[in-house]
SELO-37872 format. One record per atom (N, C-alpha, C): residue number from 1; x, y, z. Coordinates in steps of 0.05 Angstrom, whole numbers, plus 32768, in hexadecimal, padded with zeros to 4 digits. Atoms other than C-alpha are relative to their C-alpha. Example, Ala and Ser with C-alpha at 12.3 -4.5 7.8 and 13.67 -1.06 7.14 Angstrom:
<atoms>
  seq    c1    c2    c3
    1  8012  7FE8  8000
    1  80F6  7FA6  809C
    1  8012  8018  8000
    2  7FF0  7FE8  7FFF
    2  8111  7FEB  808F
    2  7FF1  8016  800E
</atoms>
This chain:
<atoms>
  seq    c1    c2    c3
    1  7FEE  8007  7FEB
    1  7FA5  7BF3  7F83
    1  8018  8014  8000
    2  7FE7  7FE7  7FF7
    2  7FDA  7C26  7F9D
    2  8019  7FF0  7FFE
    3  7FE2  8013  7FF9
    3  8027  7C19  7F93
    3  800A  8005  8018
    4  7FEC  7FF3  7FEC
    4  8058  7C22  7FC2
    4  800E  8017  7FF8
    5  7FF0  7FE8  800C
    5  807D  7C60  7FC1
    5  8013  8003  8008
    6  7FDA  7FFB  7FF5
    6  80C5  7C5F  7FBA
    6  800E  8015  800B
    7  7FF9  7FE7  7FE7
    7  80E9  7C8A  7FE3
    7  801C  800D  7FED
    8  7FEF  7FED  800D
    8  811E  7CA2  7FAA
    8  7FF3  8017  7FF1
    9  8012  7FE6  800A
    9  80ED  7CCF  7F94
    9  8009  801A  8007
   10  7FFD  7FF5  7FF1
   10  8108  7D11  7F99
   10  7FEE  8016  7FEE
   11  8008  7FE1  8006
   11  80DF  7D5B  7F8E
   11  8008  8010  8003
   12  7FFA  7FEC  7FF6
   12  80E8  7D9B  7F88
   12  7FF4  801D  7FE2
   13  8012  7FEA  8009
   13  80D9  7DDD  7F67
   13  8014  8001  7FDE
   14  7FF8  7FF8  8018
   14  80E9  7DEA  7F20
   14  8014  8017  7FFF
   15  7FE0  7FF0  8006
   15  812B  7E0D  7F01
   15  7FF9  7FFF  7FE4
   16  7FFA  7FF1  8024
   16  8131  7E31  7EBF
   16  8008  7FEA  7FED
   17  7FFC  8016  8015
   17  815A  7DF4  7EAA
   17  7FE9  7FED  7FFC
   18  8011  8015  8005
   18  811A  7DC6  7EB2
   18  7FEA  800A  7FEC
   19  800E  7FED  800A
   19  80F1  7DF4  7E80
   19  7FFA  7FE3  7FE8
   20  7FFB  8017  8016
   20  80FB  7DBF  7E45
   20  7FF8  7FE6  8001
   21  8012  8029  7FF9
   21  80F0  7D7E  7E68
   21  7FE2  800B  800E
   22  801B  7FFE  7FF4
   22  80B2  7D99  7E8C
   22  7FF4  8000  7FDE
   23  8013  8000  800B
   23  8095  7DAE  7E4D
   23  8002  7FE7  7FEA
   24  8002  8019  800B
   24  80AF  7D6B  7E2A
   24  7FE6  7FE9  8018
   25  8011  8018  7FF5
   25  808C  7D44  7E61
   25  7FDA  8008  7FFB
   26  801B  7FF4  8001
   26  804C  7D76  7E66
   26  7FEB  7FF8  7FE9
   27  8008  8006  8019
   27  803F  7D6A  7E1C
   27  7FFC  7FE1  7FF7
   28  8008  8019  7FFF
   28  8044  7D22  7E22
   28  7FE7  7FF3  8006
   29  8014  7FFB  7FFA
   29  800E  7D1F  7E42
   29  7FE5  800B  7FF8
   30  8019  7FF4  800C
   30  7FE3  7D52  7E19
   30  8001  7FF4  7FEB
   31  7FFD  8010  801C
   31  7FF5  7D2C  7DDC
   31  7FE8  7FE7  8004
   32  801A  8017  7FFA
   32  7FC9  7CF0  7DFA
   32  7FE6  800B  800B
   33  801B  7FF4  7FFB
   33  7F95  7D25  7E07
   33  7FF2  7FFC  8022
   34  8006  8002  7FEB
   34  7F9A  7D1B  7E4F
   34  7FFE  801B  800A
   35  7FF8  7FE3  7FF1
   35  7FB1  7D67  7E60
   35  7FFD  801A  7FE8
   36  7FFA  7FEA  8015
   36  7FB9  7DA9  7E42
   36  8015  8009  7FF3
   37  7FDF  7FFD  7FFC
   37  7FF6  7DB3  7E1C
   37  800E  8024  8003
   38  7FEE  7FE7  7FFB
   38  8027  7DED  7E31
   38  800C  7FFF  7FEA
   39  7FEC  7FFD  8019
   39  8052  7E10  7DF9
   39  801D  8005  801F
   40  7FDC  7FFE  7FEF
   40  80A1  7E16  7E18
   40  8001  8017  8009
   41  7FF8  7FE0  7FF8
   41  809E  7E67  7E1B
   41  7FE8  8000  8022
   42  801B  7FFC  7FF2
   42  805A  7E59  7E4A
   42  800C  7FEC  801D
   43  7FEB  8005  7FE4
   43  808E  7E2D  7E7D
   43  800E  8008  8005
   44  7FEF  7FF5  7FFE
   44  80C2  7E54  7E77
   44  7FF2  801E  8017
   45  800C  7FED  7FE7
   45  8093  7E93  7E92
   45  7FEF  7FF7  8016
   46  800A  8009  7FE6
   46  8079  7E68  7EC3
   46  800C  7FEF  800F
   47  7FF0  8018  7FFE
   47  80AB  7E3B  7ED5
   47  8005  8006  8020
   48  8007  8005  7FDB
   48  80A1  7E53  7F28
   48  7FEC  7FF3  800E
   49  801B  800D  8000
   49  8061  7E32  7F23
   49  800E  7FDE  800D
   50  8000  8022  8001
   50  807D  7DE4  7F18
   50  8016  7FF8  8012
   51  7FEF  800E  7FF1
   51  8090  7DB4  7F46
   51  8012  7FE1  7FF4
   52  7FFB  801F  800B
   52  80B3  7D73  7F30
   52  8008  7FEF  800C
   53  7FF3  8018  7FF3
   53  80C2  7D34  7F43
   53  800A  7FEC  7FED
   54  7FEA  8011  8011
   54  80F9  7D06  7F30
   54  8007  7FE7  800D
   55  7FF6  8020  7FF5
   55  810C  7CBA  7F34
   55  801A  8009  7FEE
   56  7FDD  8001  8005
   56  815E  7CC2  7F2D
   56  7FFB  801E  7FE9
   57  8005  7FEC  800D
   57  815F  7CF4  7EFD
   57  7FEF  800A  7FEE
   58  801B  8000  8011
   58  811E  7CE5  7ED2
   58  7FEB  8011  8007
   59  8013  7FF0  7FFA
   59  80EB  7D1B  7ED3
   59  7FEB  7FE3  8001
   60  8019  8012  8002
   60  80A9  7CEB  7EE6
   60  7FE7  800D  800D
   61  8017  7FF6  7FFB
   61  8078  7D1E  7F00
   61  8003  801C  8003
   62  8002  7FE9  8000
   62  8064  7D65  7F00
   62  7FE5  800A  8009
   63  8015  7FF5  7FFA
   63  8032  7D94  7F18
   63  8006  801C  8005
   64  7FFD  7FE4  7FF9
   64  8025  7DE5  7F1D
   64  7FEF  800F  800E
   65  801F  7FEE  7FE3
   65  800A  7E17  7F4F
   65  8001  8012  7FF0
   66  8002  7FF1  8013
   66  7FF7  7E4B  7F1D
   66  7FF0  801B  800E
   67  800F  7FED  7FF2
   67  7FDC  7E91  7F4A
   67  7FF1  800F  7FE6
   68  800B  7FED  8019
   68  7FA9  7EB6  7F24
   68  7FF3  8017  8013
   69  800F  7FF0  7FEE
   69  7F8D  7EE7  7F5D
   69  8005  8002  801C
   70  7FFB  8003  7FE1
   70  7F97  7EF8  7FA4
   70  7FF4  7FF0  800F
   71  800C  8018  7FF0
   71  7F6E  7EBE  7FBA
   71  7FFD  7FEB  7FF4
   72  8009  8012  8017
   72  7F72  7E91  7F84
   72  8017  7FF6  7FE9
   73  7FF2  800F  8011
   73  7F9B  7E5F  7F62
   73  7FFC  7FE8  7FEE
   74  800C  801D  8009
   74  7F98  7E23  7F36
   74  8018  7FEF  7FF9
   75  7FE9  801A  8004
   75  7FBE  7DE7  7F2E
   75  7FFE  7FFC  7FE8
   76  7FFF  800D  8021
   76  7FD1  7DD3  7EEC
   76  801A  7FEA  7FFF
   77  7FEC  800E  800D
   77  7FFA  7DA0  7EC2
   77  7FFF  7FF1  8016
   78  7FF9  8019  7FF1
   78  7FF6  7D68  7EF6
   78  8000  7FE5  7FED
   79  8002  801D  800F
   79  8015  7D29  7ED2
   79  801C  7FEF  8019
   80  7FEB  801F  7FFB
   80  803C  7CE9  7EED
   80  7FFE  7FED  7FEB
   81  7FFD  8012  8013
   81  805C  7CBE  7EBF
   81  7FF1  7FE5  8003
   82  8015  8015  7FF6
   82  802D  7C86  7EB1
   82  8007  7FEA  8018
   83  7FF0  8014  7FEB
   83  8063  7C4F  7ED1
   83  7FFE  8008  801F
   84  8004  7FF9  7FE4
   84  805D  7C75  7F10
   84  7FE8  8008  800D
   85  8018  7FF2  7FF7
   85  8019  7C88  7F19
   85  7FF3  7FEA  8012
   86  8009  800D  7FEA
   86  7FED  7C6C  7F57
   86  8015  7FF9  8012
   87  7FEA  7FFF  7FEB
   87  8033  7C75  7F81
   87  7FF8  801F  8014
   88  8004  7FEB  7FEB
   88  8013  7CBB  7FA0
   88  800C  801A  7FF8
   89  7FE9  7FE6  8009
   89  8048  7CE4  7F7A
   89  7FEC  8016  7FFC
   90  800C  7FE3  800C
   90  800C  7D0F  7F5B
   90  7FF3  800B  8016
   91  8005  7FE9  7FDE
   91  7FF5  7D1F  7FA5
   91  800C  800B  8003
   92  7FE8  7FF4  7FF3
   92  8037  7D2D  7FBA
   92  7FFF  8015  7FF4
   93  7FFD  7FE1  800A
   93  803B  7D60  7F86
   93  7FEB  800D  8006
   94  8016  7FED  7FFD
   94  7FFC  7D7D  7F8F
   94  7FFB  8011  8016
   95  7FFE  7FFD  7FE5
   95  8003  7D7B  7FD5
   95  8017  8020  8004
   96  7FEA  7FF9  7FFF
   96  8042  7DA7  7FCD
   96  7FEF  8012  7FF1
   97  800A  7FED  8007
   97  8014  7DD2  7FA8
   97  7FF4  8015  8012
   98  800A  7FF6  7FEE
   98  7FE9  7DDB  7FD3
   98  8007  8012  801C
   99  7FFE  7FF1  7FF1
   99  8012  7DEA  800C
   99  8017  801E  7FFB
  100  7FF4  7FE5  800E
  100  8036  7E24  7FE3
  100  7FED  800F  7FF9
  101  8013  7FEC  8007
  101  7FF8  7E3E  7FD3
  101  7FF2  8004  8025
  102  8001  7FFD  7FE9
  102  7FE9  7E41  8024
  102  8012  8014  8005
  103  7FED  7FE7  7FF5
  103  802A  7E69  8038
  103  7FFC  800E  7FE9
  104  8004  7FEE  8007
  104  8018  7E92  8001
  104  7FE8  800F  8008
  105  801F  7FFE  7FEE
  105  7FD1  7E9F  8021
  105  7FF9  7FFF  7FE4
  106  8015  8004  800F
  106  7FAE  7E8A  7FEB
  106  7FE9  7FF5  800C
  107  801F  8007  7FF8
  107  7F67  7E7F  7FFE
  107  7FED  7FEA  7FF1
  108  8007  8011  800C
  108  7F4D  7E4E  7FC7
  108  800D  7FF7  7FE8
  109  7FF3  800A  8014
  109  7F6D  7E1E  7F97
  109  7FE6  7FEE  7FEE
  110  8017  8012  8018
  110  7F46  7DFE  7F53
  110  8019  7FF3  7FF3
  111  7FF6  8003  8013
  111  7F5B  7DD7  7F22
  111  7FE4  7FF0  7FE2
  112  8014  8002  8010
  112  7F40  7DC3  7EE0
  112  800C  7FE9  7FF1
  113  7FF2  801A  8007
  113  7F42  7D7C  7ECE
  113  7FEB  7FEF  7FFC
  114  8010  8011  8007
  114  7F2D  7D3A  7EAF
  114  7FFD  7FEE  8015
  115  8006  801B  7FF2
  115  7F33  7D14  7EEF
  115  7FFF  800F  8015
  116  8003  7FF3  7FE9
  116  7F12  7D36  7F25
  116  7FF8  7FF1  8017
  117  8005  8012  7FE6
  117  7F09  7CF6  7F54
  117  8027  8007  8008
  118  7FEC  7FF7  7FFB
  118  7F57  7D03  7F57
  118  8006  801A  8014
  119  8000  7FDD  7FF3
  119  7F51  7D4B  7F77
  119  7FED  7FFA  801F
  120  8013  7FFC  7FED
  120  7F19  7D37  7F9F
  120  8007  7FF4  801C
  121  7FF3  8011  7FE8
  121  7F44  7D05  7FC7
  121  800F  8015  800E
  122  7FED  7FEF  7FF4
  122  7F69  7D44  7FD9
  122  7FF2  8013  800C
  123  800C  7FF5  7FED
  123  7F38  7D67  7FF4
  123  7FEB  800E  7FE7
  124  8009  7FE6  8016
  124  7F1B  7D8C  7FAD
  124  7FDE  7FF1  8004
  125  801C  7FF3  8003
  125  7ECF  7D98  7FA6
  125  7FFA  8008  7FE1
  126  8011  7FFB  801E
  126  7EA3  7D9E  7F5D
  126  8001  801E  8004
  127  8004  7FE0  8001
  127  7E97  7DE4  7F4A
  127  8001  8008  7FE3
  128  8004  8003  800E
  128  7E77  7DFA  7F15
  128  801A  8015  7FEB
  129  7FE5  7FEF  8013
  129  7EAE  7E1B  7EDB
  129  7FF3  8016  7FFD
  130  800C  7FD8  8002
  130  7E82  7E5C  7ED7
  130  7FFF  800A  8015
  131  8003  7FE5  7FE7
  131  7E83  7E76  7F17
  131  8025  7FFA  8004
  132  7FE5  7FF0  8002
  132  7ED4  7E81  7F0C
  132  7FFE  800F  7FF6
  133  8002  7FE8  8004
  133  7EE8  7EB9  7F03
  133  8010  8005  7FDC
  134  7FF5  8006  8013
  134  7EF5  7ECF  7EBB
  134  8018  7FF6  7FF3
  135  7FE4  7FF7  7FFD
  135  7F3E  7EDB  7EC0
  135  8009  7FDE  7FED
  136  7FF9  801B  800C
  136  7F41  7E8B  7EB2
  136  7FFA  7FF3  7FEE
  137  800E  8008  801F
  137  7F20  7E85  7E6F
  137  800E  8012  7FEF
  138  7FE3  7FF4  800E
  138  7F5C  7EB4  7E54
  138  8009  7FE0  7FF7
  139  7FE8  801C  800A
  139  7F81  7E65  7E4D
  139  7FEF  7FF3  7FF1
  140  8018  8009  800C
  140  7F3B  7E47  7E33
  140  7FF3  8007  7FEB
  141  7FFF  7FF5  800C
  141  7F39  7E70  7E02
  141  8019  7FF9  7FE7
  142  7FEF  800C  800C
  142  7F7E  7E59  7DE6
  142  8000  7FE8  7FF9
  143  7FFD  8020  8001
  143  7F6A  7E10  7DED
  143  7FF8  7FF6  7FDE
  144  8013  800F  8010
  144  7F56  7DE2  7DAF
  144  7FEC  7FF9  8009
  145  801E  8006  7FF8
  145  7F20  7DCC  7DD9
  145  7FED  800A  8001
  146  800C  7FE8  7FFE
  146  7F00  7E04  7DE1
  146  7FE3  800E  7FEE
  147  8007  800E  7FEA
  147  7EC3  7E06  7DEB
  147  7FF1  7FE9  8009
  148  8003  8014  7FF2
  148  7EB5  7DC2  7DF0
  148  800F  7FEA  800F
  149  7FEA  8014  7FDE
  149  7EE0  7DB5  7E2B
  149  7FEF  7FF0  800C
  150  8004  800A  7FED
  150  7ED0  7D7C  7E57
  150  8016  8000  8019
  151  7FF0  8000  7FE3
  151  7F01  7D8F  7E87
  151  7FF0  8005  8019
  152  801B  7FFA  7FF3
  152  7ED8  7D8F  7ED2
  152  8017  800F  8012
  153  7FE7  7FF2  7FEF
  153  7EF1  7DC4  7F00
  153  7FF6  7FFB  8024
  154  8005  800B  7FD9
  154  7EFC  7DAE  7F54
  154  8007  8019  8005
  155  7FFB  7FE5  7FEC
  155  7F07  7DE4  7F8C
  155  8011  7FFA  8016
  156  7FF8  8002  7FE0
  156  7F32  7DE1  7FD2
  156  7FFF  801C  8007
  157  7FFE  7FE1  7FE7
  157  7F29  7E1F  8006
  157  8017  7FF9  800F
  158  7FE8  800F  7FE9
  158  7F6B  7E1F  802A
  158  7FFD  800D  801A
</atoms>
């Protein structure tokens, strides 16, 4: 069942100062083996990537448009704090991914995740993890999982 979604919700793009709480919340998350965890230096050089969203001043969700190619991006780190989750927030962000990866002409977005009925509501598509392009097994490579990831990876064409 869907909540309602409160309307003090506010978003917006990540700041140098949010470097700390993103990767406090990000890791929350990988700790329960839901996600991948980020080290702090690895938000800090990407910290144009994440979007966040906040109830009053509480970080409670995050997500990143991550470009890896002139036609090609991937979403990463999508979490909402459990209390808030099924309010839409992790669309919103994604959504906000998505359409930054549009005015950038990006041509196709992936991401690589344990809950790919989530993605699919957004428009994402199966696809098998070997026909990406190497470039993205550089991070897969660093994982503990590695390689017996069950992460499944979706697609959008924008």
């Amino acid at each position: 069942m869907k909540k309602k979604i409160l309307t003090n919700h506010q978003f917006r793009k990540a700041t140098i100062g949010d470097a700390k709480l993103i990767h406090a919340f990000v890791n929350q998350f990988a700790n329960r083996d839901e996600m991948l965890p980020r080290s702090l230096n690895e938000i800090y050089e990407n910290i144009r990537d994440f979007y966040l969203c906040f109830d009053k001043k509480e970080i409670i969700g995050v997500a990143a448009l991550h470009i890896l190619w002139e036609d090609l991006a991937e979403i990463r780190s999508v979490a909402v704090s459990h209390k808030y989750q099924r309010m839409g927030l992790g669309k919103k962000l994604v959504k906000k991914c998505l359409r930054e990866a549009e005015l950038l002409g990006v041509k196709k977005v992936f991401a690589l995740t344990y809950h790919p009925g989530f993605f699919k509501e957004l428009g994402f598509h199966d696809i098998d993890k070997n026909s990406l392009p190497q470039k993205i097994w550089g991070e897969c490579l660093k994982c503990h999982k590695f390689p017996e990831c069950n992460e499944l990876a979706v697609i959008k064409e924008l």
